[in-house]
C-alpha positions in Angstrom: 69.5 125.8 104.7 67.1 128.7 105.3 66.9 130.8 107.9 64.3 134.0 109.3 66.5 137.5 109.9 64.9 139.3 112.9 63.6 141.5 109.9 61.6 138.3 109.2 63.7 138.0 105.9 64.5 134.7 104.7 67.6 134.1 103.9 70.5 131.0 103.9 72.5 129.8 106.0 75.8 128.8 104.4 77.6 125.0 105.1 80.3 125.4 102.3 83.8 127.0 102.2 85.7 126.2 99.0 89.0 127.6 98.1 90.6 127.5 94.4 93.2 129.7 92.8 92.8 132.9 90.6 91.7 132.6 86.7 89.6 128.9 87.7 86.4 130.0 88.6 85.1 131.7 85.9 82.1 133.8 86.6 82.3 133.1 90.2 83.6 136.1 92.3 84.5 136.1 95.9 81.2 137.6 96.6 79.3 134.9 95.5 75.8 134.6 93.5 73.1 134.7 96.1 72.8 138.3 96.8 72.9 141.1 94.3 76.6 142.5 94.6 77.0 146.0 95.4 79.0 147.7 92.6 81.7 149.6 94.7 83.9 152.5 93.1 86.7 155.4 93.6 86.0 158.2 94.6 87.7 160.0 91.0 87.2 163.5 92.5 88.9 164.5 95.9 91.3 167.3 97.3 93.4 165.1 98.1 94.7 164.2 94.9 93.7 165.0 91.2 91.6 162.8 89.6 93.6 163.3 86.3 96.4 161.2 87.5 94.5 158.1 88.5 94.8 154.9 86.6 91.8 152.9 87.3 92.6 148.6 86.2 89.5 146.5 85.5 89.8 142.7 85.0 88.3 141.3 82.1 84.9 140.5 82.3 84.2 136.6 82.2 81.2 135.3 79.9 78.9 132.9 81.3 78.2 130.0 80.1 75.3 129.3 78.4 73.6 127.1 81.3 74.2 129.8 83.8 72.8 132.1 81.7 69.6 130.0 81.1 69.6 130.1 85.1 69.9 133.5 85.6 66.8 134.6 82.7 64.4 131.5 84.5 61.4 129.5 82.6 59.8 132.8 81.9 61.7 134.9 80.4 61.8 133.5 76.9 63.4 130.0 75.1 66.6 129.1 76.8 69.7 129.0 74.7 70.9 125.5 73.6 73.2 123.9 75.8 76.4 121.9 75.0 77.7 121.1 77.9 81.0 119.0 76.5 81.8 121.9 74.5 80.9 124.9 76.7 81.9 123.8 80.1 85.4 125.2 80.8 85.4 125.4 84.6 83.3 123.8 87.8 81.4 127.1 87.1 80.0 126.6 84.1 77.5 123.9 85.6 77.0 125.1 89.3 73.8 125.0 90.3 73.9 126.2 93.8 73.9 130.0 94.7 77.3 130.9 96.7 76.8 133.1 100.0 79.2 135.6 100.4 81.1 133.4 102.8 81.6 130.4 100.7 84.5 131.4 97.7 87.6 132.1 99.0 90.6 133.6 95.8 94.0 132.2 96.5 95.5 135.6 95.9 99.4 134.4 95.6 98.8 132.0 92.8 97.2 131.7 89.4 95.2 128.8 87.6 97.3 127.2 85.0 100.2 129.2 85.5 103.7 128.2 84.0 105.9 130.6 86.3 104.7 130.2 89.5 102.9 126.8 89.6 100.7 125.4 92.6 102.3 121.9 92.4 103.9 121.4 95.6 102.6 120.1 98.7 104.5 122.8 100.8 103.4 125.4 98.7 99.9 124.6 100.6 101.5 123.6 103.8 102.9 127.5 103.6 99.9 129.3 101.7 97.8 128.0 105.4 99.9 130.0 107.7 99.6 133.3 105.4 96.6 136.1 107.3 94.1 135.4 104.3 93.6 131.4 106.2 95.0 131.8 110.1 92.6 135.1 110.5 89.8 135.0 107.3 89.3 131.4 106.9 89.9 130.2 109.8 87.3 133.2 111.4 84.6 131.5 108.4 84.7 128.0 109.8 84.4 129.2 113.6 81.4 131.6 112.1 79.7 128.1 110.8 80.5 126.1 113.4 78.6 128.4 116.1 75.8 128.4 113.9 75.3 125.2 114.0 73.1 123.7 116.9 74.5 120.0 116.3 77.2 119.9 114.7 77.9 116.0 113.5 81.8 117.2 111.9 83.3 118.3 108.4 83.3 117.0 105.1 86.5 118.0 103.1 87.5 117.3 99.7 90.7 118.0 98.5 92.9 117.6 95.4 96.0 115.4 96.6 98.3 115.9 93.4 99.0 119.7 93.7 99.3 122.3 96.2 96.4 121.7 97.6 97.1 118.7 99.2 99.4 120.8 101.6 96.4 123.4 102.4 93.9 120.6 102.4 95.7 118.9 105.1 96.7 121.7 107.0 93.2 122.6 107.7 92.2 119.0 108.4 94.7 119.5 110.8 93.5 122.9 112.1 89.7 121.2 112.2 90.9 118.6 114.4 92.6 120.7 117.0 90.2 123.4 117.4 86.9 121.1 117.4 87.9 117.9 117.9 84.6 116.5 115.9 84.5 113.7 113.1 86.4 114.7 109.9 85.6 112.4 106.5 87.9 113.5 103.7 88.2 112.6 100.0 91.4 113.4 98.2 90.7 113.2 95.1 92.8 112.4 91.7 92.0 113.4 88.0 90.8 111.0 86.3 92.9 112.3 83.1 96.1 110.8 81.1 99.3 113.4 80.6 102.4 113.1 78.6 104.5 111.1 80.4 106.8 114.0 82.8 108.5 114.7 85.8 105.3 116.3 86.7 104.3 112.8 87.5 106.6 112.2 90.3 105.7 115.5 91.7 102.0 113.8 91.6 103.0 110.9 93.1 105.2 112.6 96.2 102.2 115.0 96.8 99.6 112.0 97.4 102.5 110.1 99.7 102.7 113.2 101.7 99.1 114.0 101.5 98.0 110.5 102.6 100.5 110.7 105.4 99.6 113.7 106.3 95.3 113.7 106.5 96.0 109.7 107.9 97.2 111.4 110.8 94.5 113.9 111.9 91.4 113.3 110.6 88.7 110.5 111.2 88.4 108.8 107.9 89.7 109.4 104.5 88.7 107.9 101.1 90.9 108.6 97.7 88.7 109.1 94.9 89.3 108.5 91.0 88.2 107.3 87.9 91.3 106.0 86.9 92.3 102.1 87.9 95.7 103.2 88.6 95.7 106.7 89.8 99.4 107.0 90.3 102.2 108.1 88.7 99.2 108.3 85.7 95.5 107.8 85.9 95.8 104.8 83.8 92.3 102.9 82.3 88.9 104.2 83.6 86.5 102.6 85.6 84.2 100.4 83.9 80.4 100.9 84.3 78.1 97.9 82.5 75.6 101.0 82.1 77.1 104.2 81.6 79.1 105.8 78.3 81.1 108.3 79.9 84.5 110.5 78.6 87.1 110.4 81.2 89.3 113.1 79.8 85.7 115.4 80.6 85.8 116.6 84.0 82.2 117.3 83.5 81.7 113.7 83.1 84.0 112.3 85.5 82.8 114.6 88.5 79.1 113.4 88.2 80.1 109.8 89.2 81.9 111.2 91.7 79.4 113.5 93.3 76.9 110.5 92.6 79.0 108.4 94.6 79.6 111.3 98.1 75.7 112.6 97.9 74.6 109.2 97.9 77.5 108.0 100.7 76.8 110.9 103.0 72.6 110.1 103.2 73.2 108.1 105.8 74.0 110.7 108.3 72.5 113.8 106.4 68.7 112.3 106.7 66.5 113.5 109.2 64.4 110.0 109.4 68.2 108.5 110.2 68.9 110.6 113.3 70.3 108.3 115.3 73.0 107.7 112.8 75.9 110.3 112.6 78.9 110.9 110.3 81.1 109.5 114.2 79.0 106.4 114.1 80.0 105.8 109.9 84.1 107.2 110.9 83.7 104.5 114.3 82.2 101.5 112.3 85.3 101.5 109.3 88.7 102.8 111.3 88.9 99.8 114.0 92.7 98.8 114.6 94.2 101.7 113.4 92.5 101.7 109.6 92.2 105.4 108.2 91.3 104.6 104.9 88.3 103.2 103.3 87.6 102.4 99.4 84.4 104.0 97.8 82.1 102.2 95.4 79.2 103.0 93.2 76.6 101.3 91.2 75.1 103.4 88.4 72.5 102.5 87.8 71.4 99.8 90.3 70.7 97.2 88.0 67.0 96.8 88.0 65.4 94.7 85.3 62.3 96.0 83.8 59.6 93.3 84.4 61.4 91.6 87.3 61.9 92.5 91.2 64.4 92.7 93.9 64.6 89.4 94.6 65.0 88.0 91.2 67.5 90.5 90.4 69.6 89.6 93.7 69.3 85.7 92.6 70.0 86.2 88.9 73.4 88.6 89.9 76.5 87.3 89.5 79.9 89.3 90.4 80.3 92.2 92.8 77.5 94.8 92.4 79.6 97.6 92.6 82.8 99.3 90.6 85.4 100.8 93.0 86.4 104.3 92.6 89.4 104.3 94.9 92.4 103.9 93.0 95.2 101.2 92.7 91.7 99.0 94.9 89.4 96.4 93.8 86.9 96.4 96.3 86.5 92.8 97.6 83.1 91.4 98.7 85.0 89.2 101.6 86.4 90.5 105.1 85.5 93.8 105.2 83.9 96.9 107.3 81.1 98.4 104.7 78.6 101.1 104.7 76.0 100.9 101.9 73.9 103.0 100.7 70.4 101.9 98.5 68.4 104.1 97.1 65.5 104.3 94.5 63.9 101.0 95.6 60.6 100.6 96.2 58.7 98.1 98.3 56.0 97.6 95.5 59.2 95.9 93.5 60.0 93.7 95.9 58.0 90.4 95.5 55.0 89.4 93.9 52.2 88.6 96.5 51.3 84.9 97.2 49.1 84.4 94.1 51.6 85.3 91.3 54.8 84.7 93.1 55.1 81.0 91.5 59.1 80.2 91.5 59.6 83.4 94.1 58.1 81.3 96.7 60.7 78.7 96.2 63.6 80.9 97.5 65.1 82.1 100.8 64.5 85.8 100.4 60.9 85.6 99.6 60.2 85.7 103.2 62.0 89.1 103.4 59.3 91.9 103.9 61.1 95.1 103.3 64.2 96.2 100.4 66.2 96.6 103.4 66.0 92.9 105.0 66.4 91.6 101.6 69.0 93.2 100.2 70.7 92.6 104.3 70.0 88.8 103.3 71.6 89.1 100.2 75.0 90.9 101.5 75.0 88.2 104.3 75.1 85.3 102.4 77.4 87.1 99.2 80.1 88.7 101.1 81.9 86.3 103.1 83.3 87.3 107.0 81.5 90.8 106.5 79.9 93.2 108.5 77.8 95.5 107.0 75.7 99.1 108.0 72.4 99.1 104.8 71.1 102.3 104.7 68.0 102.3 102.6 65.8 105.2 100.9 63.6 105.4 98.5 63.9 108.6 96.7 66.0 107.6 93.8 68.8 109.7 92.0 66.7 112.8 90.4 68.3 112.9 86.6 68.3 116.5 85.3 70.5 119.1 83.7 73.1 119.5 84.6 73.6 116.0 84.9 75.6 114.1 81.8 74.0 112.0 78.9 76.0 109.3 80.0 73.4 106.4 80.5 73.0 103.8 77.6 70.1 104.0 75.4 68.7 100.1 76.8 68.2 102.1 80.2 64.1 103.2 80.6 63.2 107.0 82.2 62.8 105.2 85.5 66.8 103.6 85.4 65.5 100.0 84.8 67.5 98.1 82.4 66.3 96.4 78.9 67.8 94.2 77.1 67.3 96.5 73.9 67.6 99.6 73.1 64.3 101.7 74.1 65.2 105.3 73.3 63.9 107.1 76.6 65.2 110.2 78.2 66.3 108.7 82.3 64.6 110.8 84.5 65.9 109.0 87.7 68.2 105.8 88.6 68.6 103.6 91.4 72.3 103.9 93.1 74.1 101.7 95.4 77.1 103.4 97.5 79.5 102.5 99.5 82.4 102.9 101.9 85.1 99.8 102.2 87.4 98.9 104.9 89.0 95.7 103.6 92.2 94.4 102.7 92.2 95.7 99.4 93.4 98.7 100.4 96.8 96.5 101.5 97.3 97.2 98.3 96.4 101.0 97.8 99.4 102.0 99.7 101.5 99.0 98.7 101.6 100.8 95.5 101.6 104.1 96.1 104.4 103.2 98.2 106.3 101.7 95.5 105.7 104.7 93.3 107.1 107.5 95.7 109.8 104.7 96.5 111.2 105.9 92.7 112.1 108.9 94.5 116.0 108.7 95.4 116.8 112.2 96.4 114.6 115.6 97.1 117.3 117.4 95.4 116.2 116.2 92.3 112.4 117.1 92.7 113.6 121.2 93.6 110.2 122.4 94.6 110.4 120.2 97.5 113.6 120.6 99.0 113.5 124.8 98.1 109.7 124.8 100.0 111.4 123.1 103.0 110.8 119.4 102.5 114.3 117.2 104.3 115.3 113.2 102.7 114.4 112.6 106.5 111.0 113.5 105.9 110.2 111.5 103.0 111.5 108.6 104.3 109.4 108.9 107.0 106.5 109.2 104.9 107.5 106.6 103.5 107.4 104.5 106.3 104.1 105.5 107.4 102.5 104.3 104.4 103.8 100.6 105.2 102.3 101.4 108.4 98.7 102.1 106.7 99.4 99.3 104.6 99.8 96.8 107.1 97.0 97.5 108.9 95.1 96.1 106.3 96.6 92.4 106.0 95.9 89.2 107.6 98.2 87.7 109.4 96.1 85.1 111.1 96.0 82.7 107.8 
């Protein structure tokens, strides 16, 4: 977002605060990309003390990759470097495109990425790290600095890893958000997508999404777990399927563009201007009736559009759910569920044909539809049974550039439609169908996760825990609470 400084300089005005630990931001620094940062140095020569003596430490300097350095030099300063992005992407960094204000990267100072000695696996760790001066005074001091910035604010988005330490500080701010604003908070706790070596490390996974769970249930709005694995606890397990898509799970680079797909497509139905009657409360109100916190997120990449046909042949000809879940231990039913959905990429032109050339069109129900939007609500009526459903519907498809993954088939045209060979074309843009779930699928979610953490016996045995502070009262308590979530989520009417 841009804004004009009384010296009628533009500049931006930041929406993001991220935190991550030292050593996993590569290039990044605390000071962010946008600005040019202002070399500061010591004074070596002073009567106070002789300059002989000082011991000046520098840390290493990281290399860039080769994308951001493409970036930085721009289309005119010469041929960009080749770019292998499975090979040279280490860290989140190495493909950002977005220029970081000086607010918006924030060091965890008392851990380090990867570390062996002092690991950031517990959810207490987090819990603890929130109450330290660098979040109760700097962070907390960013958010307010946003917040009154803002002239409308709808609420906060916050995603979160739920397996580590930052489950704990994740859901301590959540907490922290809804005391001090009391607006709408959506969060997405997220899972890698990757397999490990079977470990104890896995039941340290499993206690921190139980506790995390618990935890961001409790004080925020809405939440939806995220990952690529069909399991996701104690291990990742298979990945999602996609009819369409070729994609490495053990990549990160991979796996976090189905992701992001998935949230900027979600999130367009309160983040478009031409929608502003429709706000992140109104999404939070419609899924977490009756004491439901969670909801299951789906994607469809690509939407499957047939070259040569339209909307309404595609709907007819569709058999099966038209989306792949991305929540994990949940197969999104079609049946007795709260949805939002969003559509994007299709246009009215492929709708119908007109009058003349619509032949065996004519013949069915949804040829009297006149826009994407009553169709598709036509279709979603009559395919998922004892549902209600919020369509949001755009046009603008999903813009396919770098840094974006090869990970389409090679029977999908520039445009996303499908063929039923191969044709060779570059995809310059897809249609995408997103979604939010509250069903009774997620019965099971925390039936499972339940039975998981259930393993757990004693805290003793798990000594992070119980030396960070966490009781046997406590888990069994969280415990409890996920029976709670799950039974929200069952019938007992049949």
């Amino acid at each position: 977002m841009l804004r004009i400084l009384l010296q009628k300089e533009t500049t931006f005005t930041p929406r993001l605060l991220l935190v991550d630990l030292k050593g996993s931001v590569g290039h990044l620094t605390e000071q962010g990309n946008l600005y040019k940062a202002v070399e500061k140095s010591l004074p070596l020569h002073s009567d106070l003390w002789n300059s002989e003596n000082i011991q000046v430490t520098t840390e290493p300097v990281v290399n860039k990759a080769p994308f951001i350095q493409n970036l930085e030099k721009g289309p005119a300063d010469g041929e960009d470097a080749v770019v292998n992005f499975e090979d040279d992407v280490t860290v989140w960094a190495d493909y950002l495109v977005p220029r970081f204000h000086p607010r918006t990267v924030n060091i965890v100072r008392e851990y380090e990425h990867q570390s062996l000695d002092q690991p950031f696996n517990v959810f207490h760790y987090g819990h603890h790290l929130w109450k330290t001066e660098q979040f109760q005074e700097e962070f907390s001091n960013k958010i307010r600095a946003y917040a009154e910035e803002c002239d409308f604010m709808q609420g906060f988005q916050v995603i979160l890893d739920s397996t580590n330490g930052f489950s704990g500080l994740g859901s301590s701010c959540i907490q922290h958000l809804q005391d001090e604003y009391g607006k709408s908070i959506l969060a997405f706790p997220v899972i890698d997508g990757k397999n490990f070596n079977k470990s104890l490390n896995d039941l340290f996974k499993v206690l921190n999404t139980a506790l995390c769970y618990q935890s961001i249930g409790e004080h925020c709005s809405l939440f939806s777990p995220l990952c690529v694995g069909q399991n996701g606890w104690p291990q990742a397990g298979a990945c999602r399927q996609f009819n369409h898509l070729t994609y490495n799970s053990e990549l990160d680079y991979h796996t976090s563009s189905l992701l992001a797909t998935a949230l900027d497509t979600i999130s367009l139905r309160y983040r478009q201007k031409e929608f502003s009657t429709s706000a992140l409360s109104d999404l939070c109100a419609d899924l977490n009736k009756l004491g439901r916190r969670a909801a299951a997120t789906s994607l469809s990449l690509p939407f499957p559009m047939t070259a040569g046909q339209d909307l309404i042949d595609v709907l007819d000809d569709h058999e099966g759910p038209l989306w792949t879940s991305l929540t994990p231990s949940c197969d999104i039913s079609m049946d007795k569920s709260m949805q939002s959905l969003v559509l994007r990429g299709i246009h009215h032109e492929r709708l119908k044909r007109p009058p003349h050339e619509a032949k065996l069109q004519q013949r069915k129900a949804a040829y009297s539809c006149s826009s994407v939007h009553e169709m598709m609500t036509l279709y979603l009526a009559c395919s998922c049974h004892a549902t209600a459903t919020h369509l949001t519907n755009l046009k603008a498809p999903l813009t396919i550039k770098e840094p974006y993954p090869n990970i389409f088939n090679n029977n999908i045209h520039q445009n996303g439609d499908l063929s039923p060979w191969p044709v060779g074309e570059e995809v310059k843009s897809v249609p995408v169908l997103a979604g939010l779930h509250s069903g009774p699928s997620l019965s099971h979610m925390f039936d499972s996760l339940h039975s998981q953490a259930s393993r757990i016996k004693s805290i003793s045995k798990l000594r992070g825990f119980k030396d960070s502070g966490l009781e046997q009262d406590e888990l069994i308590e969280c415990l409890d609470q996920l029976l709670t979530y799950k039974e929200a989520y069952e019938d007992h009417y049949e």
